[in-house]
C-alpha positions in Angstrom: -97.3 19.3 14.5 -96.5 23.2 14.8 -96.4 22.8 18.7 -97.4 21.1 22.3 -99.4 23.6 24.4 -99.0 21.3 27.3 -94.9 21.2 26.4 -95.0 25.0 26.7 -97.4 25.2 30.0 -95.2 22.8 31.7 -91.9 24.9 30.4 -93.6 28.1 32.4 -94.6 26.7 35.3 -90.9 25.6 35.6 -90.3 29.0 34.4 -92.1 30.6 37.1 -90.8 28.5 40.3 -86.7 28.4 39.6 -86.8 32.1 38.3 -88.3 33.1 42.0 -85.8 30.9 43.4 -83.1 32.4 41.4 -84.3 35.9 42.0 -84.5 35.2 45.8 -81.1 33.4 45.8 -79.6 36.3 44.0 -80.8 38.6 46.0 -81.8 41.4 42.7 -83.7 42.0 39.8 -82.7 39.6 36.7 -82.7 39.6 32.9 -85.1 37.6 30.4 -81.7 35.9 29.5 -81.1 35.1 33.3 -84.7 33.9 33.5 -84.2 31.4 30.0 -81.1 30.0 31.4 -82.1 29.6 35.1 -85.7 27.6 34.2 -83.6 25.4 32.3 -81.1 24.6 33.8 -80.3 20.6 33.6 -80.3 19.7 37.7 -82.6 22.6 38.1 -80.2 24.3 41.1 -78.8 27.4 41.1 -75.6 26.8 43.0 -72.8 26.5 39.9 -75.2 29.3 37.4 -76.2 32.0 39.4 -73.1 34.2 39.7 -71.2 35.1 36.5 -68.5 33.7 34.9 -69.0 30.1 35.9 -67.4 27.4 34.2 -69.8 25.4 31.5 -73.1 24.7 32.9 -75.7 21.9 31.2 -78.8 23.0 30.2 -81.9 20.9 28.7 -83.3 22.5 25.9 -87.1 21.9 24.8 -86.4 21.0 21.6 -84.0 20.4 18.3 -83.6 22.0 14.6 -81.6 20.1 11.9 -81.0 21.7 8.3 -80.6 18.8 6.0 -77.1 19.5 5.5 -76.2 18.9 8.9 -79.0 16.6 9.4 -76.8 13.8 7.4 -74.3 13.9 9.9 -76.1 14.3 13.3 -78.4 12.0 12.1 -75.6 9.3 11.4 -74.2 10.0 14.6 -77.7 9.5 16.5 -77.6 6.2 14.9 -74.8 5.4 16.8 -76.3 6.4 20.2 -78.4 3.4 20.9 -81.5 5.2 21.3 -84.8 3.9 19.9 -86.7 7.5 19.6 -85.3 11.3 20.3 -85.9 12.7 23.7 -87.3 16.1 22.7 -89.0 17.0 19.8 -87.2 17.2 16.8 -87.5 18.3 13.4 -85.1 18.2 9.9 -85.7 21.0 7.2 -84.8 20.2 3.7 -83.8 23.8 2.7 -79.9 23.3 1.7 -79.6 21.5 -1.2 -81.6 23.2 -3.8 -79.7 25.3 -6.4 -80.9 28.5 -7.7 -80.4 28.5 -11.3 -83.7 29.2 -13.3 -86.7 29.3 -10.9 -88.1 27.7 -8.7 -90.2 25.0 -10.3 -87.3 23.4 -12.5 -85.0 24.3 -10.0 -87.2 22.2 -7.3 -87.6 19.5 -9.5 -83.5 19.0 -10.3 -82.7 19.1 -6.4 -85.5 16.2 -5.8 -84.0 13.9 -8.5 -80.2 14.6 -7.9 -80.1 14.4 -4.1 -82.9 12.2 -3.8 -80.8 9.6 -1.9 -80.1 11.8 0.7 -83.6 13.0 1.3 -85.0 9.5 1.4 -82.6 9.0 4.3 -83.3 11.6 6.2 -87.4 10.7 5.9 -86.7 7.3 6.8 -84.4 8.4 9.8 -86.8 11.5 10.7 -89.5 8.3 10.3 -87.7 5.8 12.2 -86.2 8.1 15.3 -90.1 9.9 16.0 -88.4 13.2 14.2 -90.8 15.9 12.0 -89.6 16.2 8.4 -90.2 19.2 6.1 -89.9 18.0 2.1 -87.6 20.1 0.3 -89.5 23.4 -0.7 -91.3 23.5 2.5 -89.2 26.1 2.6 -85.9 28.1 4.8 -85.8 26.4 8.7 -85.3 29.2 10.9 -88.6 31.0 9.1 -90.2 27.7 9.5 -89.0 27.6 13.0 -90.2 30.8 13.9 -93.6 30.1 12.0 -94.6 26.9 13.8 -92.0 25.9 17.0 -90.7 29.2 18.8 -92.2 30.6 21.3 -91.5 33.0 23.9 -89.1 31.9 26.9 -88.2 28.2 25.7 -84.8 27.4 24.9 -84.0 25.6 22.1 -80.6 24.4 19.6 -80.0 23.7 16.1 -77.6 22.4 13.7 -77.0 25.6 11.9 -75.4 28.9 13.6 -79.0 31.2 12.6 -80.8 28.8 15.0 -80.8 32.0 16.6 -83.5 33.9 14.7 -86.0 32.2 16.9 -84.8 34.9 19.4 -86.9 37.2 17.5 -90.4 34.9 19.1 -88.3 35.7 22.6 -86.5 32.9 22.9 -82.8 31.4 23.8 -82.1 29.6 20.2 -78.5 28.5 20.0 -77.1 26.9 16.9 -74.7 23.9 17.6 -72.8 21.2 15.7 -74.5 17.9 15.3 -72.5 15.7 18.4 -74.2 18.9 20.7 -77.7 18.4 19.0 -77.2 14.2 19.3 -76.6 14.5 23.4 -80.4 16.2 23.7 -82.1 14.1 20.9 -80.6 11.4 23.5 -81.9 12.7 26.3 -78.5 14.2 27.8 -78.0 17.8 29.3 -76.2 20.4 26.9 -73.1 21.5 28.0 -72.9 25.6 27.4 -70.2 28.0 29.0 -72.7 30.0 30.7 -72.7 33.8 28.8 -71.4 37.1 29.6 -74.4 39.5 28.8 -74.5 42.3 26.5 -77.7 44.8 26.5 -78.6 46.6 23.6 -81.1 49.4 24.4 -83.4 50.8 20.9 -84.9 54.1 21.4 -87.1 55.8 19.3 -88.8 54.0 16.3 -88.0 53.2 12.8 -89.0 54.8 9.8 -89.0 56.0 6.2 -85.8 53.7 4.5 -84.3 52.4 8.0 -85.5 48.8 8.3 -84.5 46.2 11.5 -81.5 44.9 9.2 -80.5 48.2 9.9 -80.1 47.7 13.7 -77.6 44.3 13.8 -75.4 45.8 10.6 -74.8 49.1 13.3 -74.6 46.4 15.7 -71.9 44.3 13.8 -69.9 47.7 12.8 -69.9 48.4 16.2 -68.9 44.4 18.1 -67.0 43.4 15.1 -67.9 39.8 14.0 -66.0 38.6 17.3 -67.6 41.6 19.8 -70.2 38.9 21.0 -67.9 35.6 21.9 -69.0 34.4 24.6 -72.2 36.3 25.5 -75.8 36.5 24.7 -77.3 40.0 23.5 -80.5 41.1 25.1 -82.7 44.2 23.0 -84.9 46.1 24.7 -86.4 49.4 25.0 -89.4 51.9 23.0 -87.3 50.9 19.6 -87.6 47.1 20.6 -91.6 47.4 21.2 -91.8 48.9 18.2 -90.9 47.0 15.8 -92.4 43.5 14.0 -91.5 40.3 15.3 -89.9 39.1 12.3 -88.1 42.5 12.3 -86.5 41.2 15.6 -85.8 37.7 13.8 -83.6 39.3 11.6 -81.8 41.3 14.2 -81.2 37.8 16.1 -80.5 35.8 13.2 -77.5 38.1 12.0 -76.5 37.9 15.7 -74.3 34.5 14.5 -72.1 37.7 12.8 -70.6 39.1 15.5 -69.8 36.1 17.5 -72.5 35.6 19.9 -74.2 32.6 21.9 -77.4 34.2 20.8 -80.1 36.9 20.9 -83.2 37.7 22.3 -86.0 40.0 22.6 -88.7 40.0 25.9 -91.9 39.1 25.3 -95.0 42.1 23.9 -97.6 42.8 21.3 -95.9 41.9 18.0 -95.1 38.6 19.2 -98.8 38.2 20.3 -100.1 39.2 16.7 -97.4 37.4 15.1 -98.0 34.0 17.2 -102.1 34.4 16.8 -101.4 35.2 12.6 -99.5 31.8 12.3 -102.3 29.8 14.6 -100.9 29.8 17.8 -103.5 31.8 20.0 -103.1 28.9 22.6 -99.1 29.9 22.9 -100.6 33.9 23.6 -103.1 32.8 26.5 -100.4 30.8 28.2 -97.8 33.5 27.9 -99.9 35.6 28.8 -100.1 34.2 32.3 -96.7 34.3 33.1 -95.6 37.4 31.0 -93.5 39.5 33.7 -91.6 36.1 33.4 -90.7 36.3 30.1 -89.1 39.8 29.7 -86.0 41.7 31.9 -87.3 42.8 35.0 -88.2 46.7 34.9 -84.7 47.5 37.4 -83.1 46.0 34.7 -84.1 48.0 31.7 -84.4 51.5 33.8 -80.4 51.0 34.9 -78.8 48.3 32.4 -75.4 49.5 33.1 -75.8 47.4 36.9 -76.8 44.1 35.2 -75.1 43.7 31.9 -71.9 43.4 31.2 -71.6 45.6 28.2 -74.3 48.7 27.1 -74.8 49.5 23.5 -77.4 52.1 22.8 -78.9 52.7 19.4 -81.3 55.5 18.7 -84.0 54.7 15.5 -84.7 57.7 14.9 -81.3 58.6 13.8 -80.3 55.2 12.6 -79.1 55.8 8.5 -79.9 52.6 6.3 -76.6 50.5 5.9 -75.0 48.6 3.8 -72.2 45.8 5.0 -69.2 44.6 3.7 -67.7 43.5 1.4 -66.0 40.5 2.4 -67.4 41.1 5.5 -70.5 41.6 7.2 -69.4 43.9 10.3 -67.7 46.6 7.9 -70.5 49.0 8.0 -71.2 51.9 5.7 -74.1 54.2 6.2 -75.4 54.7 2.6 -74.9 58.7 2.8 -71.3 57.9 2.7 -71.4 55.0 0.3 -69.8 57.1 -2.6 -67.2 58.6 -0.5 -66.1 54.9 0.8 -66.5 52.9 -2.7 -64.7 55.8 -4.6 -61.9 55.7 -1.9 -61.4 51.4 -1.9 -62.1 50.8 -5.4 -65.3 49.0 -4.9 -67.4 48.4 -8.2 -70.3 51.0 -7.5 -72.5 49.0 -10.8 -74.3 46.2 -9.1 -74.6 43.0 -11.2 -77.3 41.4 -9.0 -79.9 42.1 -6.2 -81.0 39.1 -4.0 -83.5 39.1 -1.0 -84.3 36.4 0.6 -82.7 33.5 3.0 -82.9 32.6 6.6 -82.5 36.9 7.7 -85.3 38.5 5.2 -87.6 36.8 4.3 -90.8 37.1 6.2 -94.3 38.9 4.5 -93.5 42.2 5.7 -90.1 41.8 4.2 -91.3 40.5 0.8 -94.1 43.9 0.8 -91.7 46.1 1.9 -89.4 45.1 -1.2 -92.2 44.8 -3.3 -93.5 48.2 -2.4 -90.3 49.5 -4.2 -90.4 47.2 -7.2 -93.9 49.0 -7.9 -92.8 52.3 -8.0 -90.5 51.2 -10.5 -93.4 49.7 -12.8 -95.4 52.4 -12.2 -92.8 55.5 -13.2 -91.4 53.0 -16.1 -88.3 52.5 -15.0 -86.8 49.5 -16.0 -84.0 47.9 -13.7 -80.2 48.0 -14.2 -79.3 44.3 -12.5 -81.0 41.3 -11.9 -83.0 40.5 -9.8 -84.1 36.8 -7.5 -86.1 36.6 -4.7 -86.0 33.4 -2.0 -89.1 33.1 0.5 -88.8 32.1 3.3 -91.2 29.2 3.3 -94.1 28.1 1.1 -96.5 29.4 3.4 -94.9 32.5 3.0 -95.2 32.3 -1.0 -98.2 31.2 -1.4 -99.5 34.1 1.3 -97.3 36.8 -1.5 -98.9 34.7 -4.5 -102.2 35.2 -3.1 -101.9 39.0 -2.3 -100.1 39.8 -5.8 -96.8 40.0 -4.4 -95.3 37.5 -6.6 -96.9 38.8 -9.9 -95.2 42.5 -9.2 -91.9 40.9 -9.0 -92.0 39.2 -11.8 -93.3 42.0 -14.1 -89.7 43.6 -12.9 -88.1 40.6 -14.5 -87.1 39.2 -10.6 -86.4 35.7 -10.8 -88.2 33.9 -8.1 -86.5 30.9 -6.2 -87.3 27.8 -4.5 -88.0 28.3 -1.3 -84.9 27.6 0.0 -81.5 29.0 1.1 -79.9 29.5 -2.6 -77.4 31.9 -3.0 -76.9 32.7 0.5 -75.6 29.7 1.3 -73.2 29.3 -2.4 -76.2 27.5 -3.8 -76.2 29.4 -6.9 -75.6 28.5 -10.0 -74.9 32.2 -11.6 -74.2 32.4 -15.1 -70.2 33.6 -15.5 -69.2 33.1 -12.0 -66.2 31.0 -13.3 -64.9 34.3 -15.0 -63.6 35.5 -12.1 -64.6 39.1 -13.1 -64.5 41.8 -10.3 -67.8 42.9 -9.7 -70.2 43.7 -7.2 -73.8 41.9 -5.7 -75.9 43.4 -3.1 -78.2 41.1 -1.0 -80.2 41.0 2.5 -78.4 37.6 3.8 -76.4 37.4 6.7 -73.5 36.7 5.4 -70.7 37.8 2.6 -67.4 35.8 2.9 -65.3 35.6 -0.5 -66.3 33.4 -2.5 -69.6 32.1 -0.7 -72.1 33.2 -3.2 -70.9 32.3 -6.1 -67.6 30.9 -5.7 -66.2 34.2 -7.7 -63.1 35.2 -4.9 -63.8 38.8 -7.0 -67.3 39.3 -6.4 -68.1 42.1 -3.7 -70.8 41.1 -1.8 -73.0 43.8 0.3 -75.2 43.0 2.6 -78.5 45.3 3.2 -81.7 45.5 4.2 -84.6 44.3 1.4 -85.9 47.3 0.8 -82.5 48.5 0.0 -81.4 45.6 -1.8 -84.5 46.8 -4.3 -83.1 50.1 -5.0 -79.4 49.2 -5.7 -81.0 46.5 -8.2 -83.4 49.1 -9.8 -80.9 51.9 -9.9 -77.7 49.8 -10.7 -75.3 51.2 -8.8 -73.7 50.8 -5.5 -73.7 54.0 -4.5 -77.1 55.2 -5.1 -78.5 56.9 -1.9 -82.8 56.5 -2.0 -83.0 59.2 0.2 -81.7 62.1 -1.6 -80.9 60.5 -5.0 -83.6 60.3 -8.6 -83.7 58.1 -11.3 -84.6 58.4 -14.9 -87.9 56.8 -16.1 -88.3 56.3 -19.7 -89.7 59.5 -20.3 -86.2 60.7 -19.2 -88.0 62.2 -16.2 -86.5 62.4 -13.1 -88.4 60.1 -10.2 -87.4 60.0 -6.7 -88.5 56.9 -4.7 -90.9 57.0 -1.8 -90.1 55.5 1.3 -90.9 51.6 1.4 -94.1 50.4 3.1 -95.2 46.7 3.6 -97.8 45.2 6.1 -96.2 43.3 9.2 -98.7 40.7 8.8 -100.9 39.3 6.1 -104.4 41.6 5.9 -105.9 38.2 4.7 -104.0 36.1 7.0 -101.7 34.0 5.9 -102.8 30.9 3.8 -101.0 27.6 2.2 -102.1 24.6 0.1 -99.6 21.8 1.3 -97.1 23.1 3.9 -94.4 20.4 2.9 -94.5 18.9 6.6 -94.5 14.9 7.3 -95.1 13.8 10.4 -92.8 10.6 11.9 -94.4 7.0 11.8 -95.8 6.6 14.8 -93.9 3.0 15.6 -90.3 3.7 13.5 -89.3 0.4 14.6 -90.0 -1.1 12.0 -88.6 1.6 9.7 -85.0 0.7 8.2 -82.5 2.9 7.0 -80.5 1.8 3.8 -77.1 3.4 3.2 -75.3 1.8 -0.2 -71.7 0.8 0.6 -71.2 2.4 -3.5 -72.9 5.6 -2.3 -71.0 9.2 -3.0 -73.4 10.4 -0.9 -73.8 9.0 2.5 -71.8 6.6 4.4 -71.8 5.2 7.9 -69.5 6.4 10.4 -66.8 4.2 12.0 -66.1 5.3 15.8 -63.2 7.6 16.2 -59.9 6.2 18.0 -59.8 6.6 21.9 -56.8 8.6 22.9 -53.8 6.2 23.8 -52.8 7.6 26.5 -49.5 9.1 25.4 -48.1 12.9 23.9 -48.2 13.5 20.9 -44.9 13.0 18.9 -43.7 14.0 15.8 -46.4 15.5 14.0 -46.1 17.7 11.0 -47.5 21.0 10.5 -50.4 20.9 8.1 -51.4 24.3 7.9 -50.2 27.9 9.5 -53.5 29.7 8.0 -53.1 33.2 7.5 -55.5 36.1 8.5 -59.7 35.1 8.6 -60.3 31.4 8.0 -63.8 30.6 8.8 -65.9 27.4 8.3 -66.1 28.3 4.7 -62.3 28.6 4.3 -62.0 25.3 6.5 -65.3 23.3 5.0 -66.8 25.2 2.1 -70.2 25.2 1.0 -71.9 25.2 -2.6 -71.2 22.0 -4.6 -69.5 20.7 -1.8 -72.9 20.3 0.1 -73.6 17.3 -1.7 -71.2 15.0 0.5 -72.4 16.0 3.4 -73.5 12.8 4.4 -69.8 11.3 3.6 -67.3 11.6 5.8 -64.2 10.5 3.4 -65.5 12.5 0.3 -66.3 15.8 2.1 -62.8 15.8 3.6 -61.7 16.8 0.1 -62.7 19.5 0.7 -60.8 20.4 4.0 -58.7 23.4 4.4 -59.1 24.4 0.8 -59.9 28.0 0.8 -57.2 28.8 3.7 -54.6 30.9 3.2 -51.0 29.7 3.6 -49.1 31.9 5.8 -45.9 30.9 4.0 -46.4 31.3 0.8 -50.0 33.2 0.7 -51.7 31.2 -1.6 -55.2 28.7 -0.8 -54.6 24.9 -1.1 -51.2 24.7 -1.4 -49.3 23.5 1.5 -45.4 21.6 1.7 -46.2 17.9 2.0 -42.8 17.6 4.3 -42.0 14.0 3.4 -41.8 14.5 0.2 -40.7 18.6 0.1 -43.1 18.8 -3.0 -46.5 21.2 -3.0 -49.9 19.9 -3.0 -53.1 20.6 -2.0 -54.5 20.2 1.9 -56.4 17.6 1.8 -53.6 15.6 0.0 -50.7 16.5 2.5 -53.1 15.5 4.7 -53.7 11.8 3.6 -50.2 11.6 2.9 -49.5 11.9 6.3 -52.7 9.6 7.6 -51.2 6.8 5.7 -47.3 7.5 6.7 -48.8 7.4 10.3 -47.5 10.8 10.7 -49.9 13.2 13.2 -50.7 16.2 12.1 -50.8 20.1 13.4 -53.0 22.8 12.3 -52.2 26.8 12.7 -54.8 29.3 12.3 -55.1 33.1 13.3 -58.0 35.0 15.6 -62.1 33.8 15.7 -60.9 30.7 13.8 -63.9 28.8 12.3 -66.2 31.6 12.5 -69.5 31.4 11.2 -71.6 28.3 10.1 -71.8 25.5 12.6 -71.1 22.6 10.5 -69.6 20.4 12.5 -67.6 19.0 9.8 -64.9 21.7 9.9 -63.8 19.6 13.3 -64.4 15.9 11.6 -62.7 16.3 8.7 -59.2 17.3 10.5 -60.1 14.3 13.2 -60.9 12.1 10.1 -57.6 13.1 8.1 -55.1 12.6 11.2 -55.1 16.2 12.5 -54.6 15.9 16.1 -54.5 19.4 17.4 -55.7 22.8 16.0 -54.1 25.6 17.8 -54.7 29.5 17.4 -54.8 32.9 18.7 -58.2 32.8 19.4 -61.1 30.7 18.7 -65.2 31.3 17.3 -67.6 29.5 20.2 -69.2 26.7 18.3 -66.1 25.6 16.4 -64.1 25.1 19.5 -66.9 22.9 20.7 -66.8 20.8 17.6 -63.8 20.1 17.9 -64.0 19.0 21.3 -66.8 17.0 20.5 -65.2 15.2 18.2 -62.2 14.2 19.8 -59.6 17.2 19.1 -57.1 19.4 21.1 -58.5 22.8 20.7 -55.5 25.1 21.7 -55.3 28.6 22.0 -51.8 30.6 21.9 -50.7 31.8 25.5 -48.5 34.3 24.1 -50.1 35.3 20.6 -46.7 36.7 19.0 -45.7 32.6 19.3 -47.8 32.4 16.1 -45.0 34.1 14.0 -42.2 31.3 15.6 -43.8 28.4 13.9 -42.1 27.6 10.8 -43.3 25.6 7.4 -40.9 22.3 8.2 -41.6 22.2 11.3 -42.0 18.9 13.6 -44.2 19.3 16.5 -44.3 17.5 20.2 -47.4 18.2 22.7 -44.7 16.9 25.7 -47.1 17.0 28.5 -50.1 15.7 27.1 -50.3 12.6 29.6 -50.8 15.3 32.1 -53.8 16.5 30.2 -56.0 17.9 32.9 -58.6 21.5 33.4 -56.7 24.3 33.5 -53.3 23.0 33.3 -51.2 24.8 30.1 -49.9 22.1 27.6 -46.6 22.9 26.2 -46.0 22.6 22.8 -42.4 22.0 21.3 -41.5 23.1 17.5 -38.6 21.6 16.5 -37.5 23.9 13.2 -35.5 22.2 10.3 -32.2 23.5 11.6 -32.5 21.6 14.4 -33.4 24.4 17.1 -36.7 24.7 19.4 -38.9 26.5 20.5 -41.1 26.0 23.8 -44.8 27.6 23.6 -47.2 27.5 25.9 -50.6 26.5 25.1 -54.1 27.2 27.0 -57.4 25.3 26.9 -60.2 25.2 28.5 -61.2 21.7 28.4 -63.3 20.7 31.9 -63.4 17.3 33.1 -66.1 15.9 31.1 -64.1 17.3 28.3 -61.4 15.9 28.3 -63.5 12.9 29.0 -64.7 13.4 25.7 -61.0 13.5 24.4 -59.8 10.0 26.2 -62.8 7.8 25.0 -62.1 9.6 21.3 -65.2 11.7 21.1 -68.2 12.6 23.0 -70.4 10.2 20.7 -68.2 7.6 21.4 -69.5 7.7 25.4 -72.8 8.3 24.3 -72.6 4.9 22.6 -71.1 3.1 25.7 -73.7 4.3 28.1 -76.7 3.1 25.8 
């Protein structure tokens, strides 16, 4: 179940033969990223992958992640493929759609009953298709991943765009959209524009208030939450030895914020004690064999300037604990000038709520680290000023923190305690006087902090901070309380000044669980079968997409000119919508809903240009479907940033969109849309965004000519009657546009079975 030691042997002796070849073809020292990507390469040469820059590369991963909210529609898709079992192991993680509301029995208990039709199909497919399933409360996947699947030097991908905390257990963990994820489950390469590489060297060692959250919040401040397009970030140094193994987790997992392909640490002791804690000595004696393999050579580290293509150097022992946002999670202020900055922007210093928890934080040390805080509170008698919930990571995790009193000191704090499950970080929420709309302010230790994603409140400012820090805020209330040199009042009226937080890395006990929550596939699904109601709201089965027709595209309409940062939330939101995931017509309701209009700056209002009236996006956009009128979207810089859902690109295919064309695009969303059948266009000239007008009629001219690194030009013909020409970039590659002509990538999948 948690792993195949014969899987991983035969991945390092791969490992250990092309990373000698690549080392000798090269002719220098390599990286642990270099070594990932070169023992897994899909054809196993190194004539296209071995210099930089190269054009997309396939790779073939060991093995695939699905969160049950993208599960529904990879899944759907597989179904499609003609294959009779996956290819690689698999596994699907109920962990989505469970709402946080009162706790997390009843809680638990209302997701099992009201989505129960969606997780019934995904057992039956998991069943059918040889794929592991985890029940919903088995707890968060990437925790789960990192508990029982990762392992140093493998490569793996997932459905959701914090696949990457598996970096943390050293390895290349990439999240995709479900098309990517359906090409390995069927036994095809996967298809990855090979990275630039950025090299983050940590000196000196963590203490007293600074946690690892700390690290990737400087990291994101510094990158931006575009800084790492396009490449992979390598840690290393002292500050990388020294820290936890789920401490490196969460620096990976919040790598999705600034953009990159993924993160990665080398392999060394605290991924030996963490892998022997969660039963997986057999994973430390074969690592062990081949460890020089599975870290950067020593060249690399002792002159990183000669093999990466960026340096970033962070010292711990001068790193200040952070705190991100809002509205953003690469806005960093250290908390010693957290008064000066939410005095100067208006921010509402009294925090509301404190939540730890999801994907990032939520690993044992984590949970003691918080708690440690929490009991100084009980103990000095000082009672917290916001409310307080709590998410483990998984139920092993809770039952470890149950076990070892954990759970009992939170509670005597008031802390509500979740399901384990995403919750709030993912909109899942169900907060009392959200639909106010009241300004006010949250602080959390998720990864993320869009508007709106929380709690649907556009008004509530979201921080994002480490878990210790999260328990502070809560306790003291405000926003701008500063542990470090700041008391509090007791209810003595003392004064009390909190220690620094301390939590065990590991379990003293070890960890422990009753029922893990894992079911393991049938082992002959053939005779499994898969029921999806035609009456369903739910789920329904996918009709193939249209093949391209050969011609330009004429006389579409412009949808959308989105303004400013419009990110899979904006384009596909989360929350309630989660629960049409599995339907393709339903969830397009949701589409374009929380971008912002360039023309006339509102969300979900767009011209409907056949009628000249104002109506929502989704709307125009059916309007147009069933006038046979194509349609153009317009966005702005890292559009689609963030989550991978892949339904951010089917949605605008389903609903007649036929290009989406930008200044600049985030990686996993440009493939998604490739994927699944779409022009992906990026501006030549960036200032042409500000030609494109609201009535405007658009022409693609030279799309017959459609071909790798030939421009398209795009013609805007403005309600006066005058044009303009703009030139458009892409960098589809044969296979591609492949892709494009047969109508999407699943749809030659399909033909080939």
């Amino acid at each position: 179940m948690a792993f195949d030691i014969e899987m991983i042997k035969k991945v390092y002796e791969n490992m250990t033969s092309r990373v000698d070849a690549a080392r000798e073809i090269v002719g220098r020292p390599l990286t642990l990223t270099e070594k990932i990507l070169y023992s897994h390469l899909w054809d196993g040469k190194a004539k296209q992958a071995y210099g930089r820059g190269v054009d997309y590369v396939d790779f073939a991963p060991d093995r695939v992640a699905c969160q049950d909210a993208t599960a529904q529609m990879a899944l759907l898709q597989f179904m499609h493929a003609g294959k009779k079992t996956v290819a690689v192991p698999t596994t699907v993680h109920c962990d989505h759609l469970i709402l946080a509301k009162v706790g997390a029995e009843k809680d638990l208990a209302v997701a099992k009953k009201q989505s129960s039709e969606v997780f019934d199909f995904l057992s039956s497919v998991s069943d059918k298709y040889g794929i592991g399933f985890w029940k919903p409360g088995s707890g968060i996947i990437h925790q789960i991943v990192l508990e029982n699947y990762a392992f140093p030097g493998g490569m793996m991908i997932g459905t959701d765009s914090h696949t990457v905390n598996a970096g943390g257990l050293g390895m290349l963990a990439i999240g995709v959209g479900g098309a990517d994820a359906v090409d390995v489950m069927s036994g095809m390469g996967w298809e990855l524009k090979f990275p630039k590489l950025i090299g983050v060297k940590l000196t000196g060692k963590l203490s007293g208030w600074t946690a690892p959250k700390d690290v990737i919040l400087k990291v994101a401040d510094i990158l931006t939450v575009k800084g790492g397009t396009g490449a992979i970030v390598e840690y290393f140094g002292e500050g990388a030895t020294n820290m936890s193994c789920t401490g490196k987790g969460t620096i990976c997992n919040m790598g999705a914020e600034i953009g990159a392909t993924t993160s990665t640490f080398g392999y060394d002791d605290s991924m030996r004690r963490y892998l022997s804690a969660t039963g997986r000595q057999d994973v430390v004696d074969a690592a062990d064999q081949v460890a020089s393999y599975l870290t950067g050579d020593e060249e690399v580290y002792a002159n990183p300037d000669k093999y990466f293509d960026q340096v970033i150097e962070i010292n711990l022992s001068e790193l200040e604990p952070h705190i991100n946002g809002p509205f953003t999670p690469d806005r960093g202020t250290p908390v010693s000038e957290m008064k000066k900055e939410a005095k100067a922007n208006g921010w509402p210093v009294k925090v509301e709520w404190g939540l730890i928890g999801s994907c990032t934080n939520s690993s044992y040390e984590d949970m003691a680290r918080a708690v440690s805080i929490v009991n100084q509170a009980v103990e000095h008698g000082i009672s917290p000023k916001a409310e307080f919930g709590i998410n483990p990571g998984s139920e092993q995790i809770r039952y470890t923190i149950e076990r070892d009193g954990m759970i009992a000191a939170f509670e005597k704090m008031g802390t509500k305690v979740f399901t384990n499950a995403c919750g709030p970080c993912i909109g899942q929420w169900d907060r009392a006087g959200a639909d106010k709309g009241e300004k006010n302010t949250i602080v959390h230790s998720f990864n993320r902090n869009f508007s709106k994603r929380a709690d649907g409140n556009p008004n509530t400012h979201a921080f994002v901070t480490s878990p210790e820090m999260v328990a502070a805020l809560a306790i003291s209330g405000r926003l701008d309380f500063n542990p470090l040199t700041d008391t509090l009042l007791n209810d003595k009226g003392e004064e009390v000044m909190l220690s620094a937080p301390y939590g065990d890395e590991l379990p003293k006990r070890g960890f422990d669980v009753d029922d893990n929550g894992f079911q393991a596939p049938a082992a002959d699904g053939s005779g499994v079968k898969i029921a999806v109601s035609e009456t369903s709201d739910r789920l329904q089965l996918l009709e193939p997409f249209d093949a391209w027709d050969g011609k330009n595209i004429t006389g579409a309409k412009l949808l959308i000119k989105a303004f400013g940062k419009c990110t899979t939330d904006h384009i596909s939101m989360a929350g309630p919508w989660l629960r049409f995931r599995g339907h393709l017509d339903n969830i397009s309701n949701n589409m374009l809903i929380g971008a912002v209009n360039a023309f006339n700056q509102n969300t979900n209002s767009v011209k409907n240009q056949l009628t000249g009236t104002y109506d929502a996006v989704p709307a125009v956009a059916r309007a147009y479907k069933a006038a046979g009128v194509p349609s153009v979207v317009v966005g702005d810089h890292n559009y689609g940033e963030g989550s991978s859902r892949e339904h951010a690109a089917m949605e605008p295919r389903f609903l007649g969109v036929k290009a989406v064309l930008v200044k600049s695009f985030a990686r996993i969303h440009e493939t998604n849309l490739k994927k699944q059948g779409l022009l992906g266009l990026t501006f030549a000239n960036e200032d042409d965004y500000d030609k494109i007008q609201e009535d405007d009629t658009i022409n693609i001219i030279n799309l017959v000519d459609f071909a790798p690194g030939k421009q398209l030009t795009v013609e805007f013909v403005h309600a006066d009657g005058t044009k303009d020409l703009i030139l458009a970039n892409h960098t589809y590659n044969a296979g591609q546009i492949g892709w494009y002509v047969a109508g999407s990538a699943l749809n030659l999948i399909a033909a080939e079975a």
